[in-house]
ZADO-1210 file (C-alpha; in nm, 4 decimals, padded with zeros to 6 digits):
<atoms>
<atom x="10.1214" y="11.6101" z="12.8389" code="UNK" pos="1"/>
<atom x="10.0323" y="11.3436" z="13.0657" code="UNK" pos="2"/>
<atom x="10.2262" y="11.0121" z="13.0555" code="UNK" pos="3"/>
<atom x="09.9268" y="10.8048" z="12.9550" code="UNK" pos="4"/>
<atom x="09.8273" y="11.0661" z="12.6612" code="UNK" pos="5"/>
<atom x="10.1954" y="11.0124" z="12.5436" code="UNK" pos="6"/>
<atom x="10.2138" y="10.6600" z="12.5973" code="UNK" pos="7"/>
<atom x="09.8822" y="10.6206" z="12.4023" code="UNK" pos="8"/>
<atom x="10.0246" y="10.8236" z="12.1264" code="UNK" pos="9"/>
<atom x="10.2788" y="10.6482" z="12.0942" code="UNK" pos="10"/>
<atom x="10.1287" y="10.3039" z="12.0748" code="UNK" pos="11"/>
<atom x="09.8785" y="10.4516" z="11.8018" code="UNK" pos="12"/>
<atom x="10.2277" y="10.5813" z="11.6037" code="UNK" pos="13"/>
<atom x="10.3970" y="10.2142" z="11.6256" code="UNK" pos="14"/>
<atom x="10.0388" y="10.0883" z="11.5202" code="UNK" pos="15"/>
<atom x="10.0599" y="10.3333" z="11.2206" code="UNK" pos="16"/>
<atom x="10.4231" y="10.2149" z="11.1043" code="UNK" pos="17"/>
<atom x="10.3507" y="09.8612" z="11.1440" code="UNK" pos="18"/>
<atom x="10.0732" y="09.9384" z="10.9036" code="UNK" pos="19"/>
<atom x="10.2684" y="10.0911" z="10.6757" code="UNK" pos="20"/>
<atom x="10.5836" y="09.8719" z="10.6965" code="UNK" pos="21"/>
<atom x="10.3611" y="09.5735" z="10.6689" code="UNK" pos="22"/>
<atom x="10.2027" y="09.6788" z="10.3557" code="UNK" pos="23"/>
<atom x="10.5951" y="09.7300" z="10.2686" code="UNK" pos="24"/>
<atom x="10.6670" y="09.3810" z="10.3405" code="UNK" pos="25"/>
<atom x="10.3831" y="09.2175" z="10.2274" code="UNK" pos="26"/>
<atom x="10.4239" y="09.3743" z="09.8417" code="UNK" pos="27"/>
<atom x="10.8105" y="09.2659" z="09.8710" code="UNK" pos="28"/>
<atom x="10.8009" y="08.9659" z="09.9287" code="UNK" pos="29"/>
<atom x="10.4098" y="08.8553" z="09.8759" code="UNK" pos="30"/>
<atom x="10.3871" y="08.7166" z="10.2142" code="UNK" pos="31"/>
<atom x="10.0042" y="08.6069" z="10.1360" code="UNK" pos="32"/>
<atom x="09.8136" y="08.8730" z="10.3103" code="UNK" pos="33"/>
<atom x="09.7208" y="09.0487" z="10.0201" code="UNK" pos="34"/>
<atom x="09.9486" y="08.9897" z="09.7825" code="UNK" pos="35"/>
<atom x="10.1036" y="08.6097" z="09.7042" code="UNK" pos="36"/>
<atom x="10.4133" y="08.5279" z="09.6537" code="UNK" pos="37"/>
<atom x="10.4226" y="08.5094" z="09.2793" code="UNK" pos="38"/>
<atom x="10.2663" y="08.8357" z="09.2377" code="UNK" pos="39"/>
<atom x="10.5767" y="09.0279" z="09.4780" code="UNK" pos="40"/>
<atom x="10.8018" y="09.2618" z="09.4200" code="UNK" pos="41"/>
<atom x="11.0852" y="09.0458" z="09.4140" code="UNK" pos="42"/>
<atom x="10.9606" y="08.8250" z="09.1861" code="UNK" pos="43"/>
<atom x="10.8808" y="09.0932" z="08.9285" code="UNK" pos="44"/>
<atom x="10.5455" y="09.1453" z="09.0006" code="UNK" pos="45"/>
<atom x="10.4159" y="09.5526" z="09.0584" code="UNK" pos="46"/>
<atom x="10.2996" y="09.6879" z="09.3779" code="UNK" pos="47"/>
<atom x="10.0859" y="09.9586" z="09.2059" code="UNK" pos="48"/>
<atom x="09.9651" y="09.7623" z="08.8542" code="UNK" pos="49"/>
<atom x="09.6692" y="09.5969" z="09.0312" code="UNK" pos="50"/>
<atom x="09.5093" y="09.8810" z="09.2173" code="UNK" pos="51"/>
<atom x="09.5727" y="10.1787" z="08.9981" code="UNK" pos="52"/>
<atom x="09.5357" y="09.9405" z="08.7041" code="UNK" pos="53"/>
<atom x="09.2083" y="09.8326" z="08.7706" code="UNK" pos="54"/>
<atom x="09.0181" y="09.9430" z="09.0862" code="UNK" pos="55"/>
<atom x="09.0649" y="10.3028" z="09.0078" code="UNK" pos="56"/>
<atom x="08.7477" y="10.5026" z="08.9566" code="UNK" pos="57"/>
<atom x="08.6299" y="10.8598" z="08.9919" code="UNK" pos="58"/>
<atom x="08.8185" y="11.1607" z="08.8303" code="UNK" pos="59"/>
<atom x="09.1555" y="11.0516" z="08.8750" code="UNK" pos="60"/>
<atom x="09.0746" y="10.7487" z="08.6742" code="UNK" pos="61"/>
<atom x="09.3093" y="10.7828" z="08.3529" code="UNK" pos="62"/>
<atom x="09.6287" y="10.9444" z="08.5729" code="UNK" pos="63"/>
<atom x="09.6235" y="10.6261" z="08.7500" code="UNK" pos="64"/>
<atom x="09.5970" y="10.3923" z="08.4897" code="UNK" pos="65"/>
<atom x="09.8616" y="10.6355" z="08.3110" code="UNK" pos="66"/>
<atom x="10.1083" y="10.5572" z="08.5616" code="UNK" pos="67"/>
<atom x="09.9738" y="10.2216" z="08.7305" code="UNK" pos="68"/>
<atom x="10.2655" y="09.9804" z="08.7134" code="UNK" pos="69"/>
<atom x="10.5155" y="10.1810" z="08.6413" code="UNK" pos="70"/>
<atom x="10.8950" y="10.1531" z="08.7809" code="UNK" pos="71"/>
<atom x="10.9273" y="10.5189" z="08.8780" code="UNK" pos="72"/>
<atom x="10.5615" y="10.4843" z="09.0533" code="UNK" pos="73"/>
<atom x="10.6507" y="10.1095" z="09.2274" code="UNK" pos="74"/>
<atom x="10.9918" y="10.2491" z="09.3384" code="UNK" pos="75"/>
<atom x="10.8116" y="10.6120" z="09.5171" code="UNK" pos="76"/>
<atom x="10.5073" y="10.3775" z="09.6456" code="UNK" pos="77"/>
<atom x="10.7575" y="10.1278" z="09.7568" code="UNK" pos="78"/>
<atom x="11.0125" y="10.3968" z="09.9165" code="UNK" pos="79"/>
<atom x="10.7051" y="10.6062" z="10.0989" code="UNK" pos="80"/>
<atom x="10.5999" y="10.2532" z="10.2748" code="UNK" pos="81"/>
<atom x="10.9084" y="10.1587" z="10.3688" code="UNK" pos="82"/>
<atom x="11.0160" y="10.5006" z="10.4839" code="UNK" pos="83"/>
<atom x="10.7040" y="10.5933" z="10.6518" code="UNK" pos="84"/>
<atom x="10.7187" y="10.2571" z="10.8243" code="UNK" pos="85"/>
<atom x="11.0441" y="10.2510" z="10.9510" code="UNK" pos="86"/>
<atom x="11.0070" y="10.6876" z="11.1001" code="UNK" pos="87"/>
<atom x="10.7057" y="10.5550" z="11.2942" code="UNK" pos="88"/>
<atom x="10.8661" y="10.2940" z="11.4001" code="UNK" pos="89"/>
<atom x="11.1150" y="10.4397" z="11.5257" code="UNK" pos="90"/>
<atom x="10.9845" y="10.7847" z="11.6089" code="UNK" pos="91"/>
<atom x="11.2466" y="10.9729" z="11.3645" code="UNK" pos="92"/>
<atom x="11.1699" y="11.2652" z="11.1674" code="UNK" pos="93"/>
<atom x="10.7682" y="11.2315" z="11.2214" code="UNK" pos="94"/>
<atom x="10.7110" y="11.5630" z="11.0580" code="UNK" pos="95"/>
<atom x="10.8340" y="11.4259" z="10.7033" code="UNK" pos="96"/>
<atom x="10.7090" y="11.0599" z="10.7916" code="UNK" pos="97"/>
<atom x="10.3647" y="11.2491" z="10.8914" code="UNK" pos="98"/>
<atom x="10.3832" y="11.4630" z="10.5544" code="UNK" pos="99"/>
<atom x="10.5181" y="11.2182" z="10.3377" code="UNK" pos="100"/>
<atom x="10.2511" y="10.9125" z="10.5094" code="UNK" pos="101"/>
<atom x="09.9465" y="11.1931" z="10.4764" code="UNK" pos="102"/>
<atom x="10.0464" y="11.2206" z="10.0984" code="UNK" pos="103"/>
<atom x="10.0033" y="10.8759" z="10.0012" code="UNK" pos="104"/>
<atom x="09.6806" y="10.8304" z="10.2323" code="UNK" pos="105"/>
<atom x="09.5061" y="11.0742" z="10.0503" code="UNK" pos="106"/>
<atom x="09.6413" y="11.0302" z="09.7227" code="UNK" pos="107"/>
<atom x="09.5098" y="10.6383" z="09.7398" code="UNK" pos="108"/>
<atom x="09.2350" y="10.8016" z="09.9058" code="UNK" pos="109"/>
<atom x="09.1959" y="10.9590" z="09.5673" code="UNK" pos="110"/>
<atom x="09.2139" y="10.6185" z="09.3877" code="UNK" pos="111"/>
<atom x="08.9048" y="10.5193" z="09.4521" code="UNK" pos="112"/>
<atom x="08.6172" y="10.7969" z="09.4729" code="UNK" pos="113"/>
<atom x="08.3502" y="10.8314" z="09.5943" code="UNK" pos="114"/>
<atom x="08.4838" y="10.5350" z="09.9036" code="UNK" pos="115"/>
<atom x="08.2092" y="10.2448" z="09.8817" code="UNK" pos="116"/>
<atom x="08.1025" y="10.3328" z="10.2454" code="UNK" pos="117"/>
<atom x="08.0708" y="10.7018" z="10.2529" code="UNK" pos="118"/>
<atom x="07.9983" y="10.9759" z="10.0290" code="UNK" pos="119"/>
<atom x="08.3606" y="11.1174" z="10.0961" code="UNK" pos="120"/>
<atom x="08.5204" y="11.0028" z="10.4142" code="UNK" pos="121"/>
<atom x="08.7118" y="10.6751" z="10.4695" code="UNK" pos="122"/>
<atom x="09.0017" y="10.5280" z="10.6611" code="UNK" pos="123"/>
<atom x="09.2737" y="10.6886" z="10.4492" code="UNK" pos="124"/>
<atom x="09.1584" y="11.0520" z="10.5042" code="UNK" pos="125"/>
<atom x="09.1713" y="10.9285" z="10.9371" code="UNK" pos="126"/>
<atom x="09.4848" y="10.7950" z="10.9015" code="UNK" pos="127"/>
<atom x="09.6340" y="11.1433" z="10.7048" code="UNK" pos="128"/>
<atom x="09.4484" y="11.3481" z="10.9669" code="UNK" pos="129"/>
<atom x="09.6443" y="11.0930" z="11.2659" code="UNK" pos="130"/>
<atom x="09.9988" y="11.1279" z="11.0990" code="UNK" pos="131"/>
<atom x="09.9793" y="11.4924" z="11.1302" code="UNK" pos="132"/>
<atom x="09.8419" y="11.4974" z="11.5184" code="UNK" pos="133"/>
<atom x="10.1143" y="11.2608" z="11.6223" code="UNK" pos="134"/>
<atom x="10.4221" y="11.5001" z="11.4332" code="UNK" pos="135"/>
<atom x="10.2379" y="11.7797" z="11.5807" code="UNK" pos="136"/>
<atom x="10.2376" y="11.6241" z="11.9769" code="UNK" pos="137"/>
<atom x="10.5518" y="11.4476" z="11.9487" code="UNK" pos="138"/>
<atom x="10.4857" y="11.1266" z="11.9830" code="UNK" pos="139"/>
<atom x="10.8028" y="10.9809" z="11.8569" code="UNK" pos="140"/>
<atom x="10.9480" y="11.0809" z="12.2036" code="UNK" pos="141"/>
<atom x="10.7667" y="10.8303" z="12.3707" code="UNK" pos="142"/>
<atom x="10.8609" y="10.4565" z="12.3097" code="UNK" pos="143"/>
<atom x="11.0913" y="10.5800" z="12.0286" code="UNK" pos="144"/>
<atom x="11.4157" y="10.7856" z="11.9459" code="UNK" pos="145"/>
<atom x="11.2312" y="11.0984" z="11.8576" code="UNK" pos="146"/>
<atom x="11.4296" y="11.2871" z="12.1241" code="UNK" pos="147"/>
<atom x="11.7793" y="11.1615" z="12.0498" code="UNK" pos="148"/>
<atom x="11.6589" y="11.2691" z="11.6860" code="UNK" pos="149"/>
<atom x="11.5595" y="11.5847" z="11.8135" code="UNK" pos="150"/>
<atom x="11.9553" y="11.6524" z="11.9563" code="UNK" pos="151"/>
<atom x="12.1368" y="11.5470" z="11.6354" code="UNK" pos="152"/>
<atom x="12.2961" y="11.8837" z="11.5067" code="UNK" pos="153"/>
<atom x="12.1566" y="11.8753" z="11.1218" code="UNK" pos="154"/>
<atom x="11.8076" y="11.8176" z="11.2819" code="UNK" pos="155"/>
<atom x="11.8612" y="12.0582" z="11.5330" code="UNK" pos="156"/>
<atom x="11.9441" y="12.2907" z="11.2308" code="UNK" pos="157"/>
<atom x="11.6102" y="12.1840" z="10.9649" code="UNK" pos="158"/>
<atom x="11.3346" y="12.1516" z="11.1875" code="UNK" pos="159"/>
<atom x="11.1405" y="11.9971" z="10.8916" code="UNK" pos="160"/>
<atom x="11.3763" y="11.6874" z="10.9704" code="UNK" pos="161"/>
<atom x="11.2242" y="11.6762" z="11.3382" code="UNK" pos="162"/>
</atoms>
């Protein structure tokens, strides 16, 4: 692969965790973006309550209203952000970051259905469909520690870890 190709996948992976560690961030500590202070995390407020709670439509309407707030559901929603986040970010273990991030893309692509633009298709399902193209090229070798991952003996032993 070409140095720009890999240079360009990489700076669409560190675009990907910021996403997802912003998000993070932003339902931690309610930094304002989309979620205020009062509302955080850390000041007992629910990552999950408002979305599942209430903009959830479609077929998957009462499972997410079933489970919209809950602390099993804010700790996984929380964990996957942070998690995902920090892999890309890094460029460690993008096949489970890639897995893991395509997961909870589709499943809050699932949230909401039919998307308000589209009859199916929206940014979630792209974003799934990126994850697994940049575990697949290996783009956490480029601007990241994907490669010194790649050496470390467990990892070298579970490829799912790569």
């Amino acid at each position: 692969m070409s140095a720009p190709v890999r240079y360009l996948l990489a700076g669409i992976r560190l675009a990907l965790g910021w996403i997802f560690l912003w998000a993070f961030l932003d339902k931690l500590f309610g930094l304002g973006h989309e979620t205020t202070a009062a509302r955080s995390w850390a000041n007992g407020g629910s990552p999950t309550e408002g979305f599942l709670g209430s903009a959830a439509t479609g077929p998957f309407t009462g499972f997410y209203h079933s489970i919209a707030g809950g602390w099993l559901t804010d700790t996984l929603f929380m964990g996957a952000l942070l998690a995902v986040g920090v892999a890309l970010l890094l460029g460690v273990a993008m096949r489970l970051a890639a897995g893991a991030g395509a997961l909870l893309t589709v499943m809050m692509w699932t949230v909401v259905l039919p998307p308000a633009s589209n009859p199916f298709m929206d940014d979630h399902l792209v974003y799934a469909a990126v994850l697994v193209v940049l575990a697949l090229l290996g783009a956490g070798r480029t601007l990241g520690l994907g490669a010194r991952w790649a050496e470390a003996p467990l990892v070298r032993r579970s490829a799912w870890l790569r």
